[in-house]
C-alpha positions as CSV (number, residue, x, y, z in Angstrom):
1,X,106.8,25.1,-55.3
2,X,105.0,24.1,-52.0
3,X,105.3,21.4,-49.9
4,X,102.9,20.8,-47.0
5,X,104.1,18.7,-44.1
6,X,103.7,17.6,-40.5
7,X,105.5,17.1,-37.2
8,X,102.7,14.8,-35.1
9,X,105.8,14.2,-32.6
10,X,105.9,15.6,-28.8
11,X,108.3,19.4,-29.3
12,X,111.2,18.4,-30.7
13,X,114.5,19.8,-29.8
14,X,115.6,23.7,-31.6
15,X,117.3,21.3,-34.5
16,X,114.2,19.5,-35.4
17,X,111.6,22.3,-35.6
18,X,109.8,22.4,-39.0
19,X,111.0,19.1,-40.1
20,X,109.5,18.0,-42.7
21,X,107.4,14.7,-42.7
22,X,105.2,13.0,-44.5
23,X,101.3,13.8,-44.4
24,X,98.8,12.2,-42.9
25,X,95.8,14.5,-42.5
26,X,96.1,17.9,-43.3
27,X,93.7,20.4,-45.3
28,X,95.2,22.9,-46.5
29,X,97.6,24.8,-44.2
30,X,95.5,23.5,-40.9
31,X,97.3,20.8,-39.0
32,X,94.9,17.8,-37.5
33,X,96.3,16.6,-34.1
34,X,94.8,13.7,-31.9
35,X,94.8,14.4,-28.3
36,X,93.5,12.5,-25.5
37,X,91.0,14.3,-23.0
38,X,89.3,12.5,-20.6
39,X,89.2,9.4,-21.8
40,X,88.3,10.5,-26.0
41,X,90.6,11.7,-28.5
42,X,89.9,14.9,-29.5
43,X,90.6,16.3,-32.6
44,X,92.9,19.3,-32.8
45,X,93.4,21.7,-36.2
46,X,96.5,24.0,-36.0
47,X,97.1,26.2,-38.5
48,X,101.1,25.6,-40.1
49,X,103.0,28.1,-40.9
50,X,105.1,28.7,-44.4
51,X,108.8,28.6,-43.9
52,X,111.6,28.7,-47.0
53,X,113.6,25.8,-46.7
54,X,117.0,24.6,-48.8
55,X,116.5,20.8,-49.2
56,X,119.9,21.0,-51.3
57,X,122.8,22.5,-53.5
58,X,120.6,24.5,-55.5
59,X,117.7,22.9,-54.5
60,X,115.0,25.5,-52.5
61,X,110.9,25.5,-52.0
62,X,108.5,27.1,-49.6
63,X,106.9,24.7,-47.8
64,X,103.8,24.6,-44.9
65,X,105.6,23.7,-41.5
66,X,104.6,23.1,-38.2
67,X,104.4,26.1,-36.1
68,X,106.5,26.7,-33.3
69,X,105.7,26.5,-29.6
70,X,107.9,28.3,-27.1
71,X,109.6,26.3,-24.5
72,X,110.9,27.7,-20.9
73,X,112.4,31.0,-21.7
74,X,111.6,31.0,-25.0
75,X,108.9,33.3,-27.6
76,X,107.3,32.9,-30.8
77,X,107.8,35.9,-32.7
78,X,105.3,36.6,-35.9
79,X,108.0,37.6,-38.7
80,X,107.5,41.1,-40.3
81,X,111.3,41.5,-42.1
82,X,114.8,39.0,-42.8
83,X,117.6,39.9,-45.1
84,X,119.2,37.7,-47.3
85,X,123.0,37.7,-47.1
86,X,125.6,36.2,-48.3
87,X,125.8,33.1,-45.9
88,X,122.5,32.0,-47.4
89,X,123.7,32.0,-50.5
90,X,126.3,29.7,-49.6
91,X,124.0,27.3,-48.3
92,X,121.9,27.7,-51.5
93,X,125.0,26.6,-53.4
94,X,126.7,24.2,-50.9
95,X,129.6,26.0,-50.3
96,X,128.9,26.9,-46.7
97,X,131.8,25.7,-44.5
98,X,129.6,24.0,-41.6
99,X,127.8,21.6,-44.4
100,X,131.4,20.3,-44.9
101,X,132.1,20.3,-40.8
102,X,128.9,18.5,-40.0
103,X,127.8,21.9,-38.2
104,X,124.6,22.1,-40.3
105,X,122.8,20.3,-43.2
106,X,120.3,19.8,-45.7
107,X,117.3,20.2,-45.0
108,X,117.9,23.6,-43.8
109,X,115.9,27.0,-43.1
110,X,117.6,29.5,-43.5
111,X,117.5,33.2,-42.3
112,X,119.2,35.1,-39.8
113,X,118.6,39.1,-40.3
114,X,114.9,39.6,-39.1
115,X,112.2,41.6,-37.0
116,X,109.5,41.1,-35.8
117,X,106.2,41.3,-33.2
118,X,106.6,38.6,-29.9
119,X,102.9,36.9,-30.8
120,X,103.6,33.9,-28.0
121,X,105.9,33.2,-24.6
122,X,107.1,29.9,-22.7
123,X,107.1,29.7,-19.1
124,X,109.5,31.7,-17.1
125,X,109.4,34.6,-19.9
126,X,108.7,38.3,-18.9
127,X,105.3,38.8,-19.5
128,X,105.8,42.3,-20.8
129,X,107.9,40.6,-24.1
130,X,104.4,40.1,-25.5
131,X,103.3,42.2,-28.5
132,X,106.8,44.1,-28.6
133,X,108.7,44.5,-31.4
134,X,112.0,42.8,-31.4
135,X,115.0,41.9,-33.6
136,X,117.6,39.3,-32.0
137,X,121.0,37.7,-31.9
138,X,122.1,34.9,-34.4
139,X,124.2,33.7,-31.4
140,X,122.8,31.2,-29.1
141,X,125.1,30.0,-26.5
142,X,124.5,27.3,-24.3
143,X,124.8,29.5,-21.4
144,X,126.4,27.0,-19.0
145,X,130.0,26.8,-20.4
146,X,133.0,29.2,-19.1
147,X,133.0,31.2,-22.5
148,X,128.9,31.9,-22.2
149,X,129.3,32.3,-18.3
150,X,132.2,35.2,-19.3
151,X,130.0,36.8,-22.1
152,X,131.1,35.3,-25.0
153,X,128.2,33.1,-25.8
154,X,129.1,33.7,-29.6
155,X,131.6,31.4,-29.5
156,X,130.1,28.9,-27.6
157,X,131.5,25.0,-28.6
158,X,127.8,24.2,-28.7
159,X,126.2,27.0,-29.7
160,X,123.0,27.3,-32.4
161,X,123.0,30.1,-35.0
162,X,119.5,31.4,-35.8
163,X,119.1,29.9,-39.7
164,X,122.9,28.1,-39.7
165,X,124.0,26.3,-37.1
166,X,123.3,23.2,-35.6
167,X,119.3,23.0,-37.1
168,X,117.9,26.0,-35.0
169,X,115.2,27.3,-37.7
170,X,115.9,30.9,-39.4
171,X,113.8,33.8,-40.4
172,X,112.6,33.8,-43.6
173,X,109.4,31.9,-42.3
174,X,106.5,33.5,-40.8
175,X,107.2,32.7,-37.4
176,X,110.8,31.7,-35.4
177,X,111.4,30.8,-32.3
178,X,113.9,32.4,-29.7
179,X,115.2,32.6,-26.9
180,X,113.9,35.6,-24.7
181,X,117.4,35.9,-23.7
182,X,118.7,37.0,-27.3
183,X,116.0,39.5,-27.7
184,X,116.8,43.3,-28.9
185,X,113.6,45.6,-28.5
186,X,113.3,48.2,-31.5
187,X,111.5,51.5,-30.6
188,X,108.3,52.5,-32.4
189,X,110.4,54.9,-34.7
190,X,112.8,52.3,-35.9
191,X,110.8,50.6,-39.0
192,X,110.9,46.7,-39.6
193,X,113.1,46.7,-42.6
194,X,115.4,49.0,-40.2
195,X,115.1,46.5,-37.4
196,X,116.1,43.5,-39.9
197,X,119.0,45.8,-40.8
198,X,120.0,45.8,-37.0
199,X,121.7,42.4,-36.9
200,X,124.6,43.1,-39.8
201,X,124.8,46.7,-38.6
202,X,125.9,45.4,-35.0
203,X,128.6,43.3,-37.1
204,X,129.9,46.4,-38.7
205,X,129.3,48.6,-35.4
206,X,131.9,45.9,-33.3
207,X,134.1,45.9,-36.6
208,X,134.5,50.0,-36.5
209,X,135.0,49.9,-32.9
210,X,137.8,47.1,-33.1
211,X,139.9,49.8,-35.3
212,X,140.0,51.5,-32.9
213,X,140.1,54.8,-34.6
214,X,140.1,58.4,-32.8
215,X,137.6,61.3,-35.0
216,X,139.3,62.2,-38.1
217,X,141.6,59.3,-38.5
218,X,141.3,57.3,-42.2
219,X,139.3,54.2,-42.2
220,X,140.0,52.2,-45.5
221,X,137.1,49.5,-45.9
222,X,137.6,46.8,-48.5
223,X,134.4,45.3,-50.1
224,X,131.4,47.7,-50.1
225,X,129.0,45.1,-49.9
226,X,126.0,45.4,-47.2
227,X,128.7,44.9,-44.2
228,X,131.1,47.4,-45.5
229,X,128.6,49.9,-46.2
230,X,127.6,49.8,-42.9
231,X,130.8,49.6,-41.6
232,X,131.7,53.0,-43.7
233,X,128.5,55.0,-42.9
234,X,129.4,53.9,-39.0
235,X,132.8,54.6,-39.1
236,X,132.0,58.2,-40.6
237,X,129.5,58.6,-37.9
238,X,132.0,58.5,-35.4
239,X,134.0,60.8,-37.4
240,X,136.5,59.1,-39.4
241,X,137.8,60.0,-42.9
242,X,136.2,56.8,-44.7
243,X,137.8,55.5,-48.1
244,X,136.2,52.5,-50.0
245,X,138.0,50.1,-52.1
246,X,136.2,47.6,-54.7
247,X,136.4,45.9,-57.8
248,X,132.9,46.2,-59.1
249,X,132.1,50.1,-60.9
250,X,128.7,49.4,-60.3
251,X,129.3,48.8,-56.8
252,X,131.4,51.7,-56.7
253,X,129.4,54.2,-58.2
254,X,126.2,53.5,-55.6
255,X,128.5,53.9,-53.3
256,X,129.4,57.2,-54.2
257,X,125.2,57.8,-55.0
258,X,124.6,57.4,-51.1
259,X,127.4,60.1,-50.4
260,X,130.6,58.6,-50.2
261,X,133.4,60.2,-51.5
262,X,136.2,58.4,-51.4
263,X,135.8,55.7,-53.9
264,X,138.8,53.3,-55.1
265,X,139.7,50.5,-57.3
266,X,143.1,48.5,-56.4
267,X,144.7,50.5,-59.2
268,X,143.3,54.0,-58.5
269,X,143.9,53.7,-54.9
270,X,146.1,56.5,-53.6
271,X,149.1,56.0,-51.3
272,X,147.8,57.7,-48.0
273,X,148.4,56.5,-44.6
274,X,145.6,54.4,-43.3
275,X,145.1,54.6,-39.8
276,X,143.0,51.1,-40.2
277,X,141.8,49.0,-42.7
278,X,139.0,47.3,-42.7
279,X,138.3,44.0,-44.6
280,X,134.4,43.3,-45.5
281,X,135.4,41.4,-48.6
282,X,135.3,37.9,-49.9
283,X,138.5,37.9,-51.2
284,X,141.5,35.5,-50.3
285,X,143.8,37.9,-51.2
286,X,142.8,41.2,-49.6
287,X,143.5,40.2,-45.6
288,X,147.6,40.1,-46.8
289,X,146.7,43.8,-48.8
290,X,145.2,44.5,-45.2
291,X,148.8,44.2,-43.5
292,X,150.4,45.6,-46.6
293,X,148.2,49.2,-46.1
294,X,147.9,49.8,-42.7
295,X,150.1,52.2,-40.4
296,X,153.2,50.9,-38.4
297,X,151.3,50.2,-35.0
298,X,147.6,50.2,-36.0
299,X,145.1,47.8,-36.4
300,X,143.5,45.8,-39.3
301,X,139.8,44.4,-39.4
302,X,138.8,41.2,-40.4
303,X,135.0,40.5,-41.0
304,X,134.5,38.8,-44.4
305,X,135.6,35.5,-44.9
306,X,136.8,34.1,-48.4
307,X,135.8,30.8,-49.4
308,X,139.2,29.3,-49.3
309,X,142.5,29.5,-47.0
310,X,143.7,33.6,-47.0
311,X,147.5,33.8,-46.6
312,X,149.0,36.3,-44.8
313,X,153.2,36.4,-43.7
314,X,152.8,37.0,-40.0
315,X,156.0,38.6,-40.1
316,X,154.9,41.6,-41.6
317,X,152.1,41.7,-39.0
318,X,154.8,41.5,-36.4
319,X,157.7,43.6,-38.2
320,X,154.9,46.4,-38.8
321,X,153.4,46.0,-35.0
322,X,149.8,45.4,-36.1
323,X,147.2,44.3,-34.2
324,X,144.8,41.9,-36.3
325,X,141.3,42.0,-34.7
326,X,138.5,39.4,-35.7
327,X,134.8,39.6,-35.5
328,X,132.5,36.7,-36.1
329,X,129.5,38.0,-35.1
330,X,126.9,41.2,-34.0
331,X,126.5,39.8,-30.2
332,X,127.1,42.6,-28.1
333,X,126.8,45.2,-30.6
334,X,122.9,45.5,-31.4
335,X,122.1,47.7,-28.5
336,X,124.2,50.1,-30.1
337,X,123.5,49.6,-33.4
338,X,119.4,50.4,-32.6
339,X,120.9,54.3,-31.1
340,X,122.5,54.8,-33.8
341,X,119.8,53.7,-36.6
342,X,117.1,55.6,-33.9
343,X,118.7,59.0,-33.5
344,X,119.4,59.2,-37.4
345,X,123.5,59.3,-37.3
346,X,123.2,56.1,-39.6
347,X,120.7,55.5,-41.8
348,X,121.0,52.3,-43.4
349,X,118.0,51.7,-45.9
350,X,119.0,53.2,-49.3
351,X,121.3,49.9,-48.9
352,X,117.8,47.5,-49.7
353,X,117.3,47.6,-52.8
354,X,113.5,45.2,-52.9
355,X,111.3,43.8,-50.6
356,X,110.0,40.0,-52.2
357,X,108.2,37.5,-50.8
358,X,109.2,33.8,-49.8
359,X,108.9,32.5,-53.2
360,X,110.8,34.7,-55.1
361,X,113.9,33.6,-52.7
362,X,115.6,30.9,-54.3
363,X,115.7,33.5,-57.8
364,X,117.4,35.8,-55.5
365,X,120.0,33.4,-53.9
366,X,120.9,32.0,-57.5
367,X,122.2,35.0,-58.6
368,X,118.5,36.8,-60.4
369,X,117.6,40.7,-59.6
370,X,115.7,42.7,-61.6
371,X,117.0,45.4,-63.2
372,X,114.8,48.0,-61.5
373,X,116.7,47.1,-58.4
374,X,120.1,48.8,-59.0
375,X,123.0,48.2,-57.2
376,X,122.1,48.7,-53.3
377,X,123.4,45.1,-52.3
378,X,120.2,44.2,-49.3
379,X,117.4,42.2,-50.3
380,X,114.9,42.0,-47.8
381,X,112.0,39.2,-47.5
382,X,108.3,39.6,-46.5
383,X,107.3,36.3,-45.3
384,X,103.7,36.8,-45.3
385,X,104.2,38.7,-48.8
């Protein structure tokens, strides 16, 4: 379904771009604007841009937006490639905890896995940002604050995340806007459905390098979904012994089709020593298993979060002298994550398992793949598919 829509307003702030509103005089995806020049109004056609956007639980269309326009220290970037992950889904089905903190809500666009070709700056940008191909950070701090000021932007109080937070538009839309400060280049080698794999590959790079793991120590990584994948091929890149644990034997069994050996379910799981564990999953239960596995003295790994309260006794955390680390977020790690996808010691893209275009999103966040896709967990979007 399409919707066509206008924003006839002066720019609006990040949390109102794309808005929908109602139509006065628009032709098919051009935009009529009135401006006043020298006296006359002059008419203006600009040409809108398609975005997807989740107008409620289970309630999704493509419609024509407004494009954006970069404001001081800001680009336009043209969108080649976003990844759909699980977040989206929750907004597609309402279970996203910021709908239910007033931190984001419907009408939403969604998207925060992308890359892309800078097509436009705002003034104060580096001019040589134009025409380079970029991927970014989700994290947009509002670099004032003592936490931004001391690098840790992604935790900002008032932070927007690209596609969820706070009404900055996301990627699965021809064009986005950003911040030139949040910009990653990507080298000519690196491909744009390995540049839209750059942003939950810098969540699993800072998630390895909080276990702080030494080469050939065991890495146990629950939930092989897209971040635990990545988090296992890192984590044997910098030369751990990497064991997966699932629930799901067709999960499982790709796992082991993209060369991992080490495959578990909870009940064939052997009894080694874990030198750190690593949990990518969903599950409430699993961050308490974390504790439960992990050496005396080591670390455990939290990344995924379940979608209700985890319990864990603290006192085996303490009794055990385990350090539990937390990562929210790839800010900081996509730097790294680009060397490693460049110089081939991780390659990611036997994870996507289809390309589609912007209308065949809402199949793929309720739940709908085709059977030709298998079991690699990524699907990736083509806006201009």
């Amino acid at each position: 379904m399409r919707a066509v829509c206008q924003d006839a307003d002066a720019e609006p702030p990040p949390a109102a771009f794309g808005t929908p509103r109602s139509s006065r005089d628009v032709h098919d995806r051009d935009q009529v604007r009135y401006t006043l020049d020298h006296g006359f109004f002059r008419r203006v056609r600009r040409r809108l841009v398609r975005a997807f956007v989740i107008t409620g639980p289970g309630a999704a269309e493509v419609q024509d937006v407004a494009p954006p326009r970069p404001r001081p220290g800001e680009v336009v970037v043209d969108v080649a490639r976003a990844g759909v992950c699980g977040t989206d889904v929750e907004f597609f089905t309402g279970e996203m905890s910021y709908l239910h903190t007033g931190q984001a809500r419907y009408p939403i666009r969604i998207g925060h896995e992308w890359s892309g070709t800078v097509s436009a700056l705002g003034d104060g940008v580096d001019p040589s940002w134009l025409g380079r191909r970029v991927t970014g950070d989700t994290m947009l701090g509002c670099g004032r604050c003592a936490r931004c000021l001391s690098g840790r932007q992604h935790v900002c109080a008032d932070r927007y995340e690209i596609g969820v937070r706070n009404g900055w538009p996301g990627a699965l839309a021809e064009q986005l806007p950003v911040p030139a400060r949040a910009l990653q280049a990507l080298p000519d080698d690196l491909d744009v459905a390995l540049g839209a794999l750059v942003e939950p590959g810098g969540n699993a790079l800072r998630a390895v390098l909080g276990a702080g793991l030494r080469p050939g120590e065991r890495l146990l990584v629950m939930g092989p979904g897209t971040i635990g994948l990545l988090a296992a091929k890192i984590g044997a890149a910098h030369g751990a012994e990497v064991h997966l644990l699932g629930r799901d034997r067709a999960t499982l069994d790709f796992a082991a089709s993209i060369g991992f050996e080490h495959v578990w379910t909870r009940d064939t799981l052997p009894g080694l020593p874990y030198d750190a564990v690593l949990d990518a999953s969903n599950a409430a239960a699993l961050p308490a298993l974390a504790v439960e596995l992990v050496e005396p003295g080591r670390r455990v790994v939290y990344i995924g979060i379940a979608g209700q309260p985890s319990l864990l006794d603290t006192r085996e955390l303490a009794l055990k002298d385990v350090t539990a680390v937390g990562v929210l977020s790839a800010s900081g790690g996509l730097a790294g994550t680009v060397e490693l996808y460049a110089s081939g010691a991780v390659d990611p893209r036997p994870l996507v398992a289809a390309t589609v275009g912007l209308d065949e999103v809402a199949g793929v966040l309720a739940g709908r793949r085709r059977p030709e896709w298998g079991a690699a967990p990524k699907i990736q979007v083509d806006p201009r598919r």
